[in-house]
Structure formats: structure tokens, C-alpha cells
N, C-alpha and C positions, 0 to 999 in steps of 0.2 A: 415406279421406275421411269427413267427416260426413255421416249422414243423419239426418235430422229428420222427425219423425211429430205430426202438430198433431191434436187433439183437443178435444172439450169443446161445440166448435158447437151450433147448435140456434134453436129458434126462443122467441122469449121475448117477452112484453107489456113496452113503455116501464113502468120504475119498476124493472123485474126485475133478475138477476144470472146473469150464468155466470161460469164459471174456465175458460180453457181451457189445455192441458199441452199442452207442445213437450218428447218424448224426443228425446234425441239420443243416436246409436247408432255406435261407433266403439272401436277397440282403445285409442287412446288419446285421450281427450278431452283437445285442445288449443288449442280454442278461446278465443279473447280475453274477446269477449263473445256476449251472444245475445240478441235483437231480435227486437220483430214491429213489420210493418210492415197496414194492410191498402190493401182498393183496392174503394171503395165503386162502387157503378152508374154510369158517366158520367165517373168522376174517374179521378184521378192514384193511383198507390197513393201514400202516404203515411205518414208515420213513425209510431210509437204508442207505444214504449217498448223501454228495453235495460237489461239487468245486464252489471255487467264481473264475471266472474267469481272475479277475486282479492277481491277485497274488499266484494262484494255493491253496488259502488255503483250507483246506477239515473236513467236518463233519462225523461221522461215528458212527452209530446206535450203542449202548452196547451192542446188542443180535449179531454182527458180526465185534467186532471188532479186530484185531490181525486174520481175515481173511478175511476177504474182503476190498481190497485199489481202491480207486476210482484213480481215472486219465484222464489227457484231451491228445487232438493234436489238437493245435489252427490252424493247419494250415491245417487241417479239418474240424474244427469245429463238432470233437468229444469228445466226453466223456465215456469211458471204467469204468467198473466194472468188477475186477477180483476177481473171489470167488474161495478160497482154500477150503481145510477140509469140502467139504458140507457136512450135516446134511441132512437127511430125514422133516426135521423143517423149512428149508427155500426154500420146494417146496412151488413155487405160483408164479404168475404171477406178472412179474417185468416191474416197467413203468418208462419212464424217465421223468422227467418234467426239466422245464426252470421256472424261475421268476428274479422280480428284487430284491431288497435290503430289501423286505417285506418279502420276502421268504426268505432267508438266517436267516433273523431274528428271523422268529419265522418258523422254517424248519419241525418242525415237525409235523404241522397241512398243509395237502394237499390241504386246499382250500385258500389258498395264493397263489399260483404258476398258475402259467399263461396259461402255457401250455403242452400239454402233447402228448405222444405219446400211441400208439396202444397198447404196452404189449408183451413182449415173456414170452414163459411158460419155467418153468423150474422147471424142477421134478428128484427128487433126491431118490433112490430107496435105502430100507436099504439093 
């Protein structure tokens, strides 16, 4: 199966930027696509963005899009998430998942997705 290692967290001033990196760790990677989702203080988790793997196409949440662009390196078997312009709003803990073509499909419900990783925090201070 897959395993997912999330990195990049941290703490940052509103205006700032991190990247954070989802390795995925497996004999043979055969995942569909790969998704983060996060799940802020008080809330729902929430959807954020996905690449389908075949052909690099990408989803991205309305509440950050035109700042946070997802991206892969196949020959890592990573998936990056770069967030510009934080907000104090998209502190919360960011997870990466993997699914197959069920998750792409309907991406925005988190109990499709197959697998997930641990979570890095990230906190955005105004």
C-alpha cells in the first residue's frame, strides 16, 4: 500500500509562502491521483487541491485558488503544494491523501480517498 510523508509545515506571517511536499512511498506507485485536503480549528476538513497523475491535471479549492498551485515530480513520487499570500484563514492542518478515479471524481468528499498521511501544521499569524 501507499504511504505518505507530508512536510514543509511551519509557521509564517499573512502575506508569506510555504511549499509543502507529500512523498509517497511504495513498490509500485499506482495511484490515480493525490490530494490534500486540510481541517482548520473548529471546522470540517476540507478539500484543497489534486493532480491526476496521468496527465498532470489539477483541481483547486475556490477558497485558494489564484494562490495555491499544486504540482508533482514523478520521479519522486511527490506532490508539492505551494501557498502564496497566506491568510491567517488557512491555518490548520494539511493532509495529503492518494485515491483512485473515485476520488478524482467526487474529490471533495474525503472518505473516497484511500489513503492518507499524518498532517503538517501550518499556522499563519496575522
Amino acid at each position: 500500500q501507499v504511504q505518505l510523508l507530508e512536510s514543509g509545515g511551519g509557521l509564517v506571517q499573512a502575506g508569506g509562502s510555504l511549499r509543502l511536499s507529500c512523498a509517497a512511498t511504495a513498490r509500485t506507485f499506482s495511484s490515480y491521483c493525490l490530494g490534500w485536503f486540510r481541517r482548520a480549528p473548529g471546522k470540517e476538513r476540507e478539500f484543497v487541491a489534486a493532480i491526476r497523475w496521468s496527465d498532470i491535471n489539477t483541481l483547486t479549492a475556490y477558497s485558494v485558488k489564484g494562490r495555491f498551485t499544486i504540482s508533482r515530480d514523478s520521479a519522486k513520487n511527490t506532490v508539492y503544494l505551494r501557498m502564496n499570500s497566506l491568510k491567517p484563514e488557512d491555518t490548520a492542518v494539511y493532509y495529503c491523501a492518494a485515491g483512485g478515479a473515485s476520488s478524482w471524481r467526487a474529490y471533495g468528499n474525503f472518505a473516497t480517498w484511500d489513503y492518507w498521511g499524518q498532517g503538517t501544521q501550518v499556522t499563519v499569524s496575522s
